[in-house]
N, C-alpha and C positions, 0 to 999 in steps of 0.2 A: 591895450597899452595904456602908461598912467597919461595923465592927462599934462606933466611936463614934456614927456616923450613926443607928441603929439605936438606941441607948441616948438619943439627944438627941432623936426621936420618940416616943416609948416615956415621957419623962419630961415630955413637954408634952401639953395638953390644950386643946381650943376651938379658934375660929377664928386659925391662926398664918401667917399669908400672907408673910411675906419669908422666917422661916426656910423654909419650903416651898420658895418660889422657890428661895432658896439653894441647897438640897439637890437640887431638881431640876437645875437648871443645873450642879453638882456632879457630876451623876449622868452627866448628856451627856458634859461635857466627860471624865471617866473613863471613857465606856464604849465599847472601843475598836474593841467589834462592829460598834456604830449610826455610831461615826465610818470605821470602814473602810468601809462599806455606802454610806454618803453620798460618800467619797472615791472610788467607785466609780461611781455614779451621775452627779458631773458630770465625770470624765476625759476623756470624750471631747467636752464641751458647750464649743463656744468662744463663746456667745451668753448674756448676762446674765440675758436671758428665756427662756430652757428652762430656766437652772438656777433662776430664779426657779417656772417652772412645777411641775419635779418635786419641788423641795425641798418644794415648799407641798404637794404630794399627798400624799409620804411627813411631814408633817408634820399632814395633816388626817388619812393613816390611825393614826397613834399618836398619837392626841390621841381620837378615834373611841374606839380599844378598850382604851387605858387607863384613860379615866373608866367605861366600861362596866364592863370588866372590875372595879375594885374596886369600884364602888356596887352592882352585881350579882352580887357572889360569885360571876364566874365561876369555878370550878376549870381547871387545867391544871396537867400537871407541868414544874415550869420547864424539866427539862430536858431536856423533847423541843423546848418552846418556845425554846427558846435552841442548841437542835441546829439547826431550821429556820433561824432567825438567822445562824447560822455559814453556814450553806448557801446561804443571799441573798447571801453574800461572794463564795462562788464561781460565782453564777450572774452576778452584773455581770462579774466578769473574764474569766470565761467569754464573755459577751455582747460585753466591749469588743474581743477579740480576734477576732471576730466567727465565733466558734465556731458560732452558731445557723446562722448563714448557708451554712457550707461542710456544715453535717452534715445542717441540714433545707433549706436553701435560702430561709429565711425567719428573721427574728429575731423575741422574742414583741414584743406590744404597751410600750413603753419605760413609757410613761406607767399603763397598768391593771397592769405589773410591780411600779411602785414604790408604788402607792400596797396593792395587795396585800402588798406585802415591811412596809409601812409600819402596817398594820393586826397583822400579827403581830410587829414589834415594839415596838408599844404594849401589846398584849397582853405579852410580856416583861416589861414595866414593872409591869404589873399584877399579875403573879403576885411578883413582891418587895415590893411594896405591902402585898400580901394577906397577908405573913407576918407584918406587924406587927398585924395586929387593933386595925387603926385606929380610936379610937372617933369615934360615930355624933354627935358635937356637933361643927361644923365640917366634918365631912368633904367638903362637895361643894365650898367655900370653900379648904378645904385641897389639894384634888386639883387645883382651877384651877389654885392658886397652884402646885402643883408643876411641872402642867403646863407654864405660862407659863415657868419656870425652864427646862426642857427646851428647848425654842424658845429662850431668851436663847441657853442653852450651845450649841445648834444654831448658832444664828448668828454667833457669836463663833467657835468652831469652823471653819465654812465661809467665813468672812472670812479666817481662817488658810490654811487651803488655798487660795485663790481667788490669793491672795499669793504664796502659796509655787510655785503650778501657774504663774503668770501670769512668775515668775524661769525656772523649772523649762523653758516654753516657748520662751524667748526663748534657749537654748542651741541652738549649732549643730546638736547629735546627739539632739537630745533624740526623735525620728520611732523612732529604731533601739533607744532604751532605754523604748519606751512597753509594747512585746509584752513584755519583762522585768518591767517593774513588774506586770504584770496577770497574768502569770502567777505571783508573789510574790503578789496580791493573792489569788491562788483558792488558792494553797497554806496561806495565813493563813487562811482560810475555813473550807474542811477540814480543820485543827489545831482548830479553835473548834469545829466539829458533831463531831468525834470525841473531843474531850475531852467533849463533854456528850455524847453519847453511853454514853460510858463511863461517868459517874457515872449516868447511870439506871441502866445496866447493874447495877452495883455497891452502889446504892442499896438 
């Protein structure tokens, strides 16, 4: 989170449910790991109801262990957590070019991938959370409310792409530049898990 966002949590107290919202939905629509991940997951969905199905898995898994993880003090260090993250980017492109298939001759489960990928990165969320030593009035009110935010920026987000894919489709060549994009998408992946890689390292 930018480092105003942090000082404007930090300087509020009690039950604060839009600013929450705000800053969650802030948080989404910036954070370009979980929008690459989702931009991933429905590339190859041309049916309203699959992206409808997974988006809601990977939406009930970081909705899951974000509230956990901060009411619960889970510990993690973000940056393996956010290495994993980077690395859900290259397992969709991976996936979409249908990498499982030619190597194992099978692809994993689509649907128990994403809501797994969706569970560690709510967890994500919660370890940025956890920096701020949110106080204990409000907070299960406040987390919804960020929560709830996340989901807006989700879906505003995926409106955006659905648009942009749906133009994107409708070009003659667009078949021959799909294998390109998704291998841009796994390379963006692994730039993301080896920069946080490194900063553990270096840490």
């Amino acid at each position: 989170m930018a480092d105003t966002d942090r000082e404007f949590i930090m300087s509020i107290s009690g039950s604060q449910f839009i600013p929450y919202v705000y800053l969650g939905a802030k948080h989404m629509f910036t954070g370009y790991d979980h929008l690459l991940f989702i931009f991933g997951v429905i590339f190859l969905l041309r049916h309203y109801r699959d992206v409808a199905v997974l988006v809601s898995l990977f939406a009930l898994g970081h909705s899951i262990t974000l509230l956990a993880g901060v009411l619960f003090s889970i510990p993690a260090n973000a940056y393996l957590v956010d290495a994993i993250i980077g690395f859900s980017v290259v397992y969709k492109g991976f996936d979409n070019i249908q990498g499982f298939d030619q190597l194992f001759g099978a692809s994993p489960n689509p649907k128990f991938m994403v809501l797994g990928f969706g569970l560690i990165h709510g967890f994500g969320l919660s370890t940025k959370l956890q920096d701020f030593e949110l106080p204990a009035q409000g907070l299960l009110g406040n987390l919804i409310a960020f929560n709830v935010g996340v989901e807006i920026g989700q879906f505003l987000a995926l409106i955006c792409m659905l648009i942009v894919m749906a133009y994107w489709r409708a070009q003659p060549n667009h078949l021959k530049q799909a294998y390109s994009v998704n291998v841009v998408l796994m390379t963006l992946g692994f730039m993301l898990t080896f920069f946080q890689l490194a900063g553990f390292i270096l840490l």
